[in-house]
N, C-alpha and C positions, 0 to 999 in steps of 0.2 A: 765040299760044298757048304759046311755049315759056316764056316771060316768066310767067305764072300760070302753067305747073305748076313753075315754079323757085320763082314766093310759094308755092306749096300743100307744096312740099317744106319748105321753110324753116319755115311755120306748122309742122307736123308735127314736125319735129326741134328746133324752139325749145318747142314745149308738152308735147315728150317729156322733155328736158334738165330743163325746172321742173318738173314732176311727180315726175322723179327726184331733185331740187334739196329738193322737199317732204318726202320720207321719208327726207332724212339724207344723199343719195349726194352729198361734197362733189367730187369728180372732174368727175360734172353740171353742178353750180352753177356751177364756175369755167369748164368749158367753157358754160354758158351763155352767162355774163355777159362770155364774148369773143365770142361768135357774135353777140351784140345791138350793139355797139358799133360795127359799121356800121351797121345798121338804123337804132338810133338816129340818128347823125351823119345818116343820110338823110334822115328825120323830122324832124328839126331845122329842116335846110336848108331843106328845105320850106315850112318857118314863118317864113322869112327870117334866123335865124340864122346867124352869119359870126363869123370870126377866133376869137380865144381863147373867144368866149362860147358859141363850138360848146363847146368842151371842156369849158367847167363844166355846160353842159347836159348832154354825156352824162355827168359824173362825178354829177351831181343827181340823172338819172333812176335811174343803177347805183343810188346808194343809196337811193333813195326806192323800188326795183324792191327791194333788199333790204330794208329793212323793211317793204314791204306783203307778202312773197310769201305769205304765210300766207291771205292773201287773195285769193289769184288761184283761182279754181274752176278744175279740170281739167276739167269739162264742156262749157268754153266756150271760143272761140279763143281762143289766146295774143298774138295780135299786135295786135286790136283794146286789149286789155288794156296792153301795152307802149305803143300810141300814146296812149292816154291820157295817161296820167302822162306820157310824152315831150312832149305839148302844151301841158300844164300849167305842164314844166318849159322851156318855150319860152318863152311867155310870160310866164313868170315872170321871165325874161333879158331879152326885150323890154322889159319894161317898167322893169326896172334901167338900161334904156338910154334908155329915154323913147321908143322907137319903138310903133310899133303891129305885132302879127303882118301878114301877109305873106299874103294867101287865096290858094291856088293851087289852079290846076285841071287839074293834070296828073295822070295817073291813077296813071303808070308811080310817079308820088313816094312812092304810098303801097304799096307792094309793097315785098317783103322782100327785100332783094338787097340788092348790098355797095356803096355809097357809091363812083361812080368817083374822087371827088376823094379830096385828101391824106386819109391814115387821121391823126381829132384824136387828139391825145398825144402830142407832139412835146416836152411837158415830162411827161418820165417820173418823174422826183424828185418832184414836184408830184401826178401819181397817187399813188405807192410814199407818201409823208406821206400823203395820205387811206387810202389801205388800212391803211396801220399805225396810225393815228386809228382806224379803223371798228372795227378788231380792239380795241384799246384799249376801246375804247365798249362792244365786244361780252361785255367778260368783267368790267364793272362789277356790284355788286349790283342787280337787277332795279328799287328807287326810284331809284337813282342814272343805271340806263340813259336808263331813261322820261324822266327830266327834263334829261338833256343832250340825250337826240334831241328833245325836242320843242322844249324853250325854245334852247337853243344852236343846233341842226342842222334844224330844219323853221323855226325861226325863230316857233314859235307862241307865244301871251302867256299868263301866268301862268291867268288864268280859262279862255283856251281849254285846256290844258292839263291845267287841274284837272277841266274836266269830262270829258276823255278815258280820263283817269285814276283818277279817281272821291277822288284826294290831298287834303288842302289846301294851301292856299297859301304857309302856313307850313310844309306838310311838303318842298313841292315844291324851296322855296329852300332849308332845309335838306340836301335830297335833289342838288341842283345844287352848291351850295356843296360840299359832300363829294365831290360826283361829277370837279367839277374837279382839285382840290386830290391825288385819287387820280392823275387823267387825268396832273397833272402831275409826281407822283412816277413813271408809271408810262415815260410816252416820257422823264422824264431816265434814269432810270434804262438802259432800251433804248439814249440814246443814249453813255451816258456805256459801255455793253459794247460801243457800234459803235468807238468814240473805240480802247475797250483794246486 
């Protein structure tokens, strides 16, 4: 019993944090998106997940959790919600690796509580470049975001893309071609102020 009301508190304060997360409160968000990052790593492992491909799993779900949150209803629980995408983004590493996921039937796997093993992100330079990337991504003009997250960062293809977008094809590479070429003026730049 203590086990589920420690998942029932956990739901409750992860689908309070995104709710807060949705109307702007970035304090929220970022204390979210630490509070998930065992959960995740648990979720993962679950899926059979191991070594560094835990960590791209949760740095995939982090942003693939940031660009859907728009989409998360506050009506519904938050953690079914997280595992989702987490499972997606499971097997989506599984199968980079030629493995098959991992069925398990433990129950305690799917509760919200903190991952006894190593916390992943043991390469923290490796995180800090994706967050200064995301940021980067974040404050591109709106054709130029759309089409590095989807064709560069979701890794989806031009047709799928365009119909998400409603773009064309020609706008889209247009829109990518730009979006890079800024991406890359904009981390030299950053790093060449880390350098001074």
């Amino acid at each position: 019993m203590p086990v589920q009301s420690a998942a029932l508190s956990g739901e409750a304060s992860l689908s309070a944090a995104m709710q807060a997360a949705q109307v702007g409160d970035a304090a929220a968000y970022r204390a979210l998106l630490r509070d998930c990052v065992p959960v995740i790593s648990a979720m993962a492992r679950a899926k059979g997940v191991q070594g560094a491909a835990l960590d791209d799993v949760v740095q995939d779900t982090l942003l693939t959790l940031h660009q859907a949150r728009a989409t998360y209803d506050p009506a519904r629980p938050f953690l079914p919600w997280l595992r989702a995408i987490t499972q997606r983004r499971a097997v989506d590493a599984l199968r980079r690796k030629g493995r098959r996921p991992k069925e398990v039937h433990e129950p305690l796997a799917y509760e919200a509580r903190a991952d006894a093993g190593p916390m992943p992100g043991d390469d923290l330079e490796r995180r800090e470049r994706a967050a200064i990337l995301a940021t980067a991504v974040a404050h591109l003009p709106e054709g130029q975001r759309e089409a590095i997250e989807h064709i560069a960062l979701r890794e989806l293809s031009l047709d799928e893309t365009s119909t998400l977008t409603g773009r064309t094809k020609g706008a889209l590479k247009v829109n990518f071609h730009r979006g890079l070429k800024a991406l890359r003026v904009s981390l030299s730049s950053r790093k060449e102020g880390t350098d001074a």
